[in-house]
DSSP file (Angstrom, degrees, kcal/mol; ACC not computed):
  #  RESIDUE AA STRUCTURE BP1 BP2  ACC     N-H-->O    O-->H-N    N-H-->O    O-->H-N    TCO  KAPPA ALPHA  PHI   PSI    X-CA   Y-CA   Z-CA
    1    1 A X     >        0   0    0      0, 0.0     4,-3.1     0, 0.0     5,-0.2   0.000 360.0 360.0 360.0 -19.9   -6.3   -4.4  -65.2
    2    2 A X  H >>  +     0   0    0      1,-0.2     3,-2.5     2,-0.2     4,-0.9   0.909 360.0  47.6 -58.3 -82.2   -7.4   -1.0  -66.5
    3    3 A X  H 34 S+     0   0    0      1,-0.4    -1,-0.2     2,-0.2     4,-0.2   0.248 113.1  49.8 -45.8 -27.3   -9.6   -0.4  -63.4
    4    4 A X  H >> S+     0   0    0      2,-0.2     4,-4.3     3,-0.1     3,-2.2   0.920 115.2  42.6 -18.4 -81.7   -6.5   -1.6  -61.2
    5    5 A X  H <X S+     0   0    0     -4,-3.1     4,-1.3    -3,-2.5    -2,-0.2   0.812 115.3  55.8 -67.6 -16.3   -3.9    0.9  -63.1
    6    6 A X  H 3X S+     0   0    0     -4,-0.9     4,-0.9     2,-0.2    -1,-0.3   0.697 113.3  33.3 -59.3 -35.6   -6.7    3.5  -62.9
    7    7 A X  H <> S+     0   0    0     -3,-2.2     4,-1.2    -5,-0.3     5,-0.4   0.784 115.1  60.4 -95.4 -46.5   -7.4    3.5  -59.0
    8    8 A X  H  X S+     0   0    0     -4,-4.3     4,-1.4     2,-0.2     3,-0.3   0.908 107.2  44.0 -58.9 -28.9   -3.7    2.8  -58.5
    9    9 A X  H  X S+     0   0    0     -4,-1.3     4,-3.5    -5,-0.3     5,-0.3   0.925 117.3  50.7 -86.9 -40.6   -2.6    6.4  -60.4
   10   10 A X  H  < S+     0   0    0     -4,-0.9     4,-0.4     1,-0.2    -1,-0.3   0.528 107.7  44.1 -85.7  19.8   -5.3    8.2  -58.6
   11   11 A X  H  X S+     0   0    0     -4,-1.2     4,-3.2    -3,-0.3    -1,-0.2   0.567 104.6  61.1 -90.2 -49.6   -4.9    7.5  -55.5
   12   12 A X  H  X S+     0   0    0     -4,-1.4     4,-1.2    -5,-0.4    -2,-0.2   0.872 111.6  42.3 -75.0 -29.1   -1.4    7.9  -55.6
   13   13 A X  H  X S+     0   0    0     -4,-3.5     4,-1.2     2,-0.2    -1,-0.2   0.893 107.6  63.0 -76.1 -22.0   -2.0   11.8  -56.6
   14   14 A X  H  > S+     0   0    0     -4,-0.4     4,-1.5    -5,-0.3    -2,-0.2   0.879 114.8  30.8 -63.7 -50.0   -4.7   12.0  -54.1
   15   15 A X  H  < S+     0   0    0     -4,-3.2    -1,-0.2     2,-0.2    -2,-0.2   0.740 109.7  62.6-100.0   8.1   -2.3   11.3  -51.5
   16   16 A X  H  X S+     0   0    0     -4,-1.2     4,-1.8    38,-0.2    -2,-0.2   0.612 115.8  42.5 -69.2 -35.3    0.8   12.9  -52.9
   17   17 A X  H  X S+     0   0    0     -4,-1.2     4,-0.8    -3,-0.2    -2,-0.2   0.835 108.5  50.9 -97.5 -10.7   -1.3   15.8  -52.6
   18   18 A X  H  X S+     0   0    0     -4,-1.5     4,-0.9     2,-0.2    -2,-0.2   0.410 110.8  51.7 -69.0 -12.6   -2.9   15.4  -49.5
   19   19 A X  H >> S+     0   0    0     -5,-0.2     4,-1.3     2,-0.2     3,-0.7   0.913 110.0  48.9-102.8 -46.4    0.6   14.9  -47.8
   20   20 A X  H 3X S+     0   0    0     -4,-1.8     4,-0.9     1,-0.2    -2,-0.2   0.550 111.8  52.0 -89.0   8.3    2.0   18.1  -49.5
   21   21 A X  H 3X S+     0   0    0     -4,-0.8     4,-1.2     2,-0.1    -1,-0.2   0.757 111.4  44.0 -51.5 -38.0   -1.3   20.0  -48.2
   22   22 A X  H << S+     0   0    0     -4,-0.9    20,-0.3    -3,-0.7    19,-0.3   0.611 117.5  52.3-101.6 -12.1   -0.9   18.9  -44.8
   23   23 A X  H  < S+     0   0    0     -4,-1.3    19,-1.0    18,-0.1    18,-0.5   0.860 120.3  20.1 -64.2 -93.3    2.9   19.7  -45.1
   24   24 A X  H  < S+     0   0    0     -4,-0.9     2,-0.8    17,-0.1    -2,-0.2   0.306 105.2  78.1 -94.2   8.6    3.1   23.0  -46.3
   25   25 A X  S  < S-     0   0    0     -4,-1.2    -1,-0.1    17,-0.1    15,-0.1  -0.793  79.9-108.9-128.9 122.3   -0.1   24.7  -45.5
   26   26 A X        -     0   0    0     -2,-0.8     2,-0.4     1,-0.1    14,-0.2   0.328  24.0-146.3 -23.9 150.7   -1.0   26.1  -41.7
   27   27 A X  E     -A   39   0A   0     12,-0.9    12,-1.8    10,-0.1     2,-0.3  -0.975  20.6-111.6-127.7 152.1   -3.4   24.6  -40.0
   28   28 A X  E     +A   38   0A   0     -2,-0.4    10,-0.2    10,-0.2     3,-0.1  -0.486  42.7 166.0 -74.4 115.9   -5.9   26.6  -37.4
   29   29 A X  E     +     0   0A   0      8,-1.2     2,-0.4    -2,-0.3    -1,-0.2   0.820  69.7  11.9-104.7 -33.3   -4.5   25.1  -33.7
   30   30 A X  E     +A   37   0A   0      7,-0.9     7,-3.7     2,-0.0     2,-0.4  -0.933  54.0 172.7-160.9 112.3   -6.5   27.9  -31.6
   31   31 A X        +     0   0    0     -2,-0.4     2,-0.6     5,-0.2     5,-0.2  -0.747  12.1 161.8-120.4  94.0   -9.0   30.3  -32.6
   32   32 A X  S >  S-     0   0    0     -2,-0.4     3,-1.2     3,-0.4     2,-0.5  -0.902  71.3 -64.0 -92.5 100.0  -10.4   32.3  -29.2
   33   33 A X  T 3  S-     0   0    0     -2,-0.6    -1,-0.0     1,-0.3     0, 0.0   0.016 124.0  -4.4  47.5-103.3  -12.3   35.7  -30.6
   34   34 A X  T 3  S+     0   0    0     -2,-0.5    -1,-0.3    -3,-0.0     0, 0.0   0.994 118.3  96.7 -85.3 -41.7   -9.6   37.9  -32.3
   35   35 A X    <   +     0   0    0     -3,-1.2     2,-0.4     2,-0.0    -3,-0.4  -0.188  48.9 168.9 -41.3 120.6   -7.0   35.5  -31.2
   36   36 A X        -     0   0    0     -5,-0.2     2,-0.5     2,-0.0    -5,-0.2  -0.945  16.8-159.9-142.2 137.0   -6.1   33.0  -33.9
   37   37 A X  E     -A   30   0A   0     -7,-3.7    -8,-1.2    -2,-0.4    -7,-0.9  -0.798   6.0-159.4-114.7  94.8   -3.1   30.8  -33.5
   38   38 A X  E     -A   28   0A   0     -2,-0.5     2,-0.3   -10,-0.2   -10,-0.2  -0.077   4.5-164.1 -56.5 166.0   -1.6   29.2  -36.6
   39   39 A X  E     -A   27   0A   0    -12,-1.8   -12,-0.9   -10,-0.0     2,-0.4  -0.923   7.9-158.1-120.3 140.0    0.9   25.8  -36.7
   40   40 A X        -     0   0    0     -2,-0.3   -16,-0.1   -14,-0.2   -17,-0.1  -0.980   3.7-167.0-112.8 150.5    2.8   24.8  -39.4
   41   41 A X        -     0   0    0    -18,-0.5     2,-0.3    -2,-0.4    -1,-0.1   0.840  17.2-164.7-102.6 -55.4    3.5   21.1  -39.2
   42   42 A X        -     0   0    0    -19,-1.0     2,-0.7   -20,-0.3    -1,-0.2  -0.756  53.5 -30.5  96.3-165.8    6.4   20.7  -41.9
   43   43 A X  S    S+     0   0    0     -2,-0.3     2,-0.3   -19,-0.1     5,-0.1  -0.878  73.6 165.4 -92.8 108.3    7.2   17.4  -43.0
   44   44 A X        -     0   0    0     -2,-0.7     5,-0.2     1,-0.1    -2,-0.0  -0.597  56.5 -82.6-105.2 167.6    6.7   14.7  -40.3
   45   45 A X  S >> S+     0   0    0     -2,-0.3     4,-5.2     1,-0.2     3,-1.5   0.874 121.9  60.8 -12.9 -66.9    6.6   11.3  -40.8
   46   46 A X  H 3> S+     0   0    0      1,-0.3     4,-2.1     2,-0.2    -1,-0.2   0.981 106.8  44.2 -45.6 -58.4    3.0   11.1  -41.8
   47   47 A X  H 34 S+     0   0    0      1,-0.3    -1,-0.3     2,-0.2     4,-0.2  -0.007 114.1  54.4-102.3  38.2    3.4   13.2  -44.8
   48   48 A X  H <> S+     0   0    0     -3,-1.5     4,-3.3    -5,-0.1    -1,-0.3   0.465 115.1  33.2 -75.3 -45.1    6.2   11.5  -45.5
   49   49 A X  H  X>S+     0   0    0     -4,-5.2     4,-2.5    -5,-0.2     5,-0.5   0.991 111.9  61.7 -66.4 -67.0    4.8    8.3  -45.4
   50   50 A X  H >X5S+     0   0    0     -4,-2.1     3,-1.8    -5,-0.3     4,-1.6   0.746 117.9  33.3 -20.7 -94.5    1.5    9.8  -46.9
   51   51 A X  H 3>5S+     0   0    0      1,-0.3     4,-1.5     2,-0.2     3,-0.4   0.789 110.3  60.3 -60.8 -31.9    4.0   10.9  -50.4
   52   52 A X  H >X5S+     0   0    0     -4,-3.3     3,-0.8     2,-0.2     4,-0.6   0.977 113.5  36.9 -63.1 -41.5    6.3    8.1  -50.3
   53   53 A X  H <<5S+     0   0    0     -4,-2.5     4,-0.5    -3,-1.8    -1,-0.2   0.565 116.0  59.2 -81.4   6.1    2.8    5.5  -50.8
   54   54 A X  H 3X<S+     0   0    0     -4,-1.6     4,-2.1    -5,-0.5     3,-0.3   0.887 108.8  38.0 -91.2 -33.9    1.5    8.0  -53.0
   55   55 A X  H << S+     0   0    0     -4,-1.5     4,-0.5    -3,-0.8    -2,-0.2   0.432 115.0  52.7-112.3  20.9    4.3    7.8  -55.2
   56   56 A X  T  X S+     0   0    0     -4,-0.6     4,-1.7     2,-0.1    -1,-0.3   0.621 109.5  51.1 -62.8 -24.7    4.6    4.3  -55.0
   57   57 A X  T  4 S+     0   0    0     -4,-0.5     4,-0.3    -3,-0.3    -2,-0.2   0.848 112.3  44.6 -78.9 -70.6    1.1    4.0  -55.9
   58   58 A X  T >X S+     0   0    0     -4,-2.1     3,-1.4     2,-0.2     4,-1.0   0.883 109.6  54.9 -68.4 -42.8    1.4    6.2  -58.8
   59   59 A X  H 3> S+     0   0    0     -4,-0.5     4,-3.1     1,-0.3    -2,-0.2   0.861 111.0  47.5 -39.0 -61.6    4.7    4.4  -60.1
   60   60 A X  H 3< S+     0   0    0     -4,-1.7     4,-0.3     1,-0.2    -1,-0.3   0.741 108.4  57.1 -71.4 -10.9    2.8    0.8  -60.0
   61   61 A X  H <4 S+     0   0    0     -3,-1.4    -2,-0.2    -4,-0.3    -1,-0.2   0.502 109.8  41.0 -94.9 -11.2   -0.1    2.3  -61.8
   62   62 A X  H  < S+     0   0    0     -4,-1.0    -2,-0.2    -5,-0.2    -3,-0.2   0.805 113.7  53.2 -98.0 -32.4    2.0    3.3  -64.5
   63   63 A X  S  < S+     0   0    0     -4,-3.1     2,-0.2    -5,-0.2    -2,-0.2   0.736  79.9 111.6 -72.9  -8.7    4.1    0.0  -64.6
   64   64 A X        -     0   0    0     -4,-0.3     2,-0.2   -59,-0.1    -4,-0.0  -0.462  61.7-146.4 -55.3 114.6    1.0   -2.3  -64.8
   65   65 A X        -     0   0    0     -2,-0.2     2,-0.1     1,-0.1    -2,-0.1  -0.800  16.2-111.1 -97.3 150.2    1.0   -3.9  -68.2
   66   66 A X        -     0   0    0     -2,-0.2     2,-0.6     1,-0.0    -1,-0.1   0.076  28.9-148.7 -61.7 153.5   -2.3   -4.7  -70.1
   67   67 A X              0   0    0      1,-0.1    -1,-0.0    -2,-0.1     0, 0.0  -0.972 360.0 360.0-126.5 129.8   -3.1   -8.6  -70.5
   68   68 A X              0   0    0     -2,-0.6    -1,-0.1     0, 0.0    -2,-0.0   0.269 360.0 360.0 158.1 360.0   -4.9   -9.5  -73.4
């Protein structure tokens, strides 16, 4: 059960932060020589979904009681 609540809490910060990277920080859409054309994406769906199972994730990894 450790090794369960252990994967389950990182994981859920590994994508709680991967969803608010790909939220809030530009990504390179078009780079031709001096031309470089940023995006920002925002919050879509994905990195919604992405933080909502991240913080479900983290949430069950903290609720897990030990056996023993």
């Amino acid at each position: 059960m450790k090794v369960l609540k252990l994967v389950l809490m990182v994981a859920g910060v590994v994508l709680i932060l991967a969803g608010l990277y790909k939220a809030f920080v530009p990504q390179a859409v078009l780079d031709i020589g001096p031309l470089e054309v940023n995006a920002k994406e925002g919050l879509t769906n994905q990195t919604l979904g992405m933080i909502g199972i991240g913080v479900f994730a983290l949430i069950a990894g903290v609720l897990i009681k030990q056996r023993g």
